[in-house]
C-alpha positions in Angstrom: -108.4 -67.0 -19.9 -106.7 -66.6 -16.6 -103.5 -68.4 -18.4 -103.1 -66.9 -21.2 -103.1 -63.3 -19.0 -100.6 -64.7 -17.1 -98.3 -65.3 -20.2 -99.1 -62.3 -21.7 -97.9 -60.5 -18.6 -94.6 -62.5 -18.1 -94.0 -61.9 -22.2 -94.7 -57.8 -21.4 -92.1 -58.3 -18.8 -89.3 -59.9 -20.8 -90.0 -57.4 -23.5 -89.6 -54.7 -21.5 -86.5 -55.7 -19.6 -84.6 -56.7 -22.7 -85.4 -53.6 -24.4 -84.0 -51.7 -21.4 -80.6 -54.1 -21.9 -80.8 -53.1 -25.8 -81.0 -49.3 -24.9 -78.3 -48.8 -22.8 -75.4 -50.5 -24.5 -75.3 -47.3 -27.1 -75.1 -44.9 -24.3 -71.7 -46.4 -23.2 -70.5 -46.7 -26.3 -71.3 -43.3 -26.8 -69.5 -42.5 -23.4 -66.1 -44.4 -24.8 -66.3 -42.6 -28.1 -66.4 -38.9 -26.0 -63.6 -40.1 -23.7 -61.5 -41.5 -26.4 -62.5 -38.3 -28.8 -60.8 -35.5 -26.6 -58.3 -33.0 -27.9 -54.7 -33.7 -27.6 -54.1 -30.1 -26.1 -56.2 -30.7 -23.1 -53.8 -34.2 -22.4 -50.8 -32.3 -23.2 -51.8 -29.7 -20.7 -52.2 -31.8 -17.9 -49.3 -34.2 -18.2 -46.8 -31.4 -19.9 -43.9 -32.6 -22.1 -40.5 -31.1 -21.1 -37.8 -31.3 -23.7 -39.4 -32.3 -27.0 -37.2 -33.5 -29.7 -37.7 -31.8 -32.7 -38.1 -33.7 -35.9 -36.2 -32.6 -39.1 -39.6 -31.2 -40.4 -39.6 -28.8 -37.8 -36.4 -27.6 -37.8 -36.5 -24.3 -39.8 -32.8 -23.4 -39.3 -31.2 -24.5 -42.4 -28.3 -27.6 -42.3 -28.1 -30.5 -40.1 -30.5 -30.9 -36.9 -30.2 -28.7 -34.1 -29.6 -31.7 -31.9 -27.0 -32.9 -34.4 -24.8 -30.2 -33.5 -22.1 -30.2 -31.1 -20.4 -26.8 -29.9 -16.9 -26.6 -28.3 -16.5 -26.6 -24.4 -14.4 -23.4 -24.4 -14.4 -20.5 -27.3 -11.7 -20.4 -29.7 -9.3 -18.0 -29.2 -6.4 -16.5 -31.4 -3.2 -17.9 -30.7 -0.7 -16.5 -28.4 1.8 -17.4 -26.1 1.5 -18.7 -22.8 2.5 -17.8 -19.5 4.3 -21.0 -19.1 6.1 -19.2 -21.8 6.9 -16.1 -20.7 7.0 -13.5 -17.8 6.7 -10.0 -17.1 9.3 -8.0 -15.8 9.8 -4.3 -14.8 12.7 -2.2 -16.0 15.1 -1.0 -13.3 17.6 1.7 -13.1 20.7 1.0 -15.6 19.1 -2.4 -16.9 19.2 -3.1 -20.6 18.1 -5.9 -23.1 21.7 -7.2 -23.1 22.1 -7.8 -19.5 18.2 -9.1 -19.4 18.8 -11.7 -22.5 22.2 -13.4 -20.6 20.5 -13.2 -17.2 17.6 -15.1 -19.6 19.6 -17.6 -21.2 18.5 -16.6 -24.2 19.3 -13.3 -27.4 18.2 -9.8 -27.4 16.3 -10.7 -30.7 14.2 -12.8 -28.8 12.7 -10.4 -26.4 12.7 -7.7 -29.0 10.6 -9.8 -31.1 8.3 -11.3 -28.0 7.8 -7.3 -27.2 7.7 -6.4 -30.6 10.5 -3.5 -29.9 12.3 -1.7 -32.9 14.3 0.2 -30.9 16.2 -1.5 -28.4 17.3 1.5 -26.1 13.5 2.8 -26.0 13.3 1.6 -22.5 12.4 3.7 -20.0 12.5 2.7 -16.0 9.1 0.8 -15.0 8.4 -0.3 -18.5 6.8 -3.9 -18.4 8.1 -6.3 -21.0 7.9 -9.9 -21.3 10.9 -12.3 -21.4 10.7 -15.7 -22.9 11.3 -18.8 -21.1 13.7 -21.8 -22.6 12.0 -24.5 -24.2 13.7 -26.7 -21.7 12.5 -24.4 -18.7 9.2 -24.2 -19.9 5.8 -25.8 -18.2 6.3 -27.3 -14.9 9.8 -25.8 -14.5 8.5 -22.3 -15.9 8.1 -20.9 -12.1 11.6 -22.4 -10.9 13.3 -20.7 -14.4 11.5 -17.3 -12.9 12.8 -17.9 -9.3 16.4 -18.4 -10.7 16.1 -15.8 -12.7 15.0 -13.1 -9.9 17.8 -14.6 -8.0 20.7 -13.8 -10.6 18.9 -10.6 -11.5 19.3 -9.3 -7.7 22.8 -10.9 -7.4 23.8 -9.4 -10.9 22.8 -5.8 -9.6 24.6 -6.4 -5.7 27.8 -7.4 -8.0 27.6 -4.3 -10.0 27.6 -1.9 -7.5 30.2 -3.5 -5.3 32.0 -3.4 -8.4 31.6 0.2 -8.6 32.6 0.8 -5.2 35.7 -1.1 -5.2 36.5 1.2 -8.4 36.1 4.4 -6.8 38.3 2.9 -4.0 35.6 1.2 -1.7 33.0 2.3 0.5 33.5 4.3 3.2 30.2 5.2 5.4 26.3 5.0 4.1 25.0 9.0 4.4 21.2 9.9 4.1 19.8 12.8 2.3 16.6 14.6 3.3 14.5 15.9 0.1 14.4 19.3 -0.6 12.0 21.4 -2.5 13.2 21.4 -6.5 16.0 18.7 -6.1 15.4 15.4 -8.0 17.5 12.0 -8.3 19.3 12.4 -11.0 20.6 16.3 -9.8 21.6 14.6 -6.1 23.3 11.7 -7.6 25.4 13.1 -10.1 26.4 16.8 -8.5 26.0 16.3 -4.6 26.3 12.5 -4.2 28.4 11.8 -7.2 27.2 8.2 -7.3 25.6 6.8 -10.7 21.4 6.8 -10.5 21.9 3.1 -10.7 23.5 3.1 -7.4 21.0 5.0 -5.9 18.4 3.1 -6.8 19.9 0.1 -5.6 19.8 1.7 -1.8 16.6 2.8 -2.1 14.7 0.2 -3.2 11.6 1.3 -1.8 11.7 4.7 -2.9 10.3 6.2 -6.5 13.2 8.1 -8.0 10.7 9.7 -10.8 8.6 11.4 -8.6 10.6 12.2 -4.9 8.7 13.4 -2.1 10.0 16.9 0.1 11.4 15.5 3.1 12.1 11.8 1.9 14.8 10.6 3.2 17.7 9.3 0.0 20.8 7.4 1.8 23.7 7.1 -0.6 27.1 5.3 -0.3 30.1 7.8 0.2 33.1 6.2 -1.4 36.6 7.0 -1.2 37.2 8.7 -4.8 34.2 11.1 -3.9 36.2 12.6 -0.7 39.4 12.4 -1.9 37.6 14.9 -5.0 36.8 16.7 -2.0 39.9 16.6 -0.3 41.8 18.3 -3.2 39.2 20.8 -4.3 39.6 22.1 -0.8 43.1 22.1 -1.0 42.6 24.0 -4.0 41.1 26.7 -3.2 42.8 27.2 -0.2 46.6 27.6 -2.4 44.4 29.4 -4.7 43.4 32.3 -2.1 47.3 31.6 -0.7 48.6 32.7 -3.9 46.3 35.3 -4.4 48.2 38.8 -2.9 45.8 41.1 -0.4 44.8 44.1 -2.1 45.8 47.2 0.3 44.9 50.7 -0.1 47.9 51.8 1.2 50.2 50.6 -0.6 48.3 52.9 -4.0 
């Protein structure tokens, strides 16, 4: 009797460790199975995705894959011309599209149409236009073509009024002028300085001539034509009231 207790208590043993062993493997599977089983939202959550590539499915857009497409580095803009092509220039006194177009190397048609001007003696003094630049002056020579030209433009104008003064039978002394109230440019330089507006500009570079200042100072050239004018109008009137007899009461 005392034996077969003994085996009967080592079987209730075995029995009751291997059904622990048989009851537990479940559990972990059931563990794996809730581990493996969460929701997709909760991984993307904590390891976010940055960038996702759509697929064609979800591209609602209409045509070709938004990553398909390929837009230009810089917008398209109309044609026109470039500065390499042209440059601006600001109309002085007694300048015209003729003398601008052979300082320019190039036809009066040419600015006109770069300016789109109908009428070519519409242009006033400080009018901007454009003039167009050689095809062989263009690009890397466009900014020595625009020194050049400032340079013959400036020469040009010296030329023209030494010209003039040689004319009128040279230059005699520079005179300034100070502004009055009512005078204006063109009244001093064709009644008092008897120069052309031209000329007067050219002394006075700094100076508006649209819109003069009372008290601005104007110097002008005074040539020899202008005094010898001068000289005879004098003389004029002076044989004038010569020749003209005294009226005296007596003599009635």
């Amino acid at each position: 009797m005392f034996t077969v207790k003994t085996n009967s208590l080592v079987t209730a043993i075995a029995l009751t460790a291997l059904s622990a062993c048989v009851s537990s493997e479940p559990e972990s599977s059931v563990a794996s199975e809730t581990e493996l089983s969460q929701p997709m939202d909760f991984v993307a959550t904590t390891n976010p995705v940055i960038n996702v590539k759509p697929t064609p499915e979800e591209w609602t857009g209409g045509g070709t894959e938004i990553t398909d497409l390929e837009l230009p580095a810089d917008p398209i803009e109309p044609f026109t011309d470039s500065d390499d092509n042209r440059f601006p220039v600001e109309i002085r006194h007694g300048e015209n599209l003729v003398s601008l177009a052979e300082l320019a190397e190039t036809s009066v048609d040419a600015i006109a149409e770069l300016n789109r001007l109908s009428d070519f003696d519409s242009l006033v003094v400080g009018q901007e236009i454009y003039i167009p630049i050689p095809e062989d002056q263009s690009g890397t020579l466009s900014d020595s073509f625009v020194v050049s030209f400032d340079e013959r433009r400036d020469m040009a104008r010296a030329d023209r009024v030494e010209r003039f003064e040689n004319q009128s039978g040279g230059l005699i002394v520079m005179r300034t002028h100070r502004v009055k109230t009512g005078e204006t440019a063109w009244g001093l330089s064709s009644s008092e300085f008897e120069v052309p507006l031209w000329v007067l500009a050219y002394y006075n570079p700094d100076v508006n001539l649209e819109r003069l200042r009372i008290g601005q100072e104007l110097h002008y050239p005074l040539v020899q034509s202008t005094v010898e004018a001068e000289l005879a109008q004098s003389d004029g009137e002076g044989e004038t009231a010569a020749a003209e007899p005294s009226y005296d009461e007596s003599t009635e």
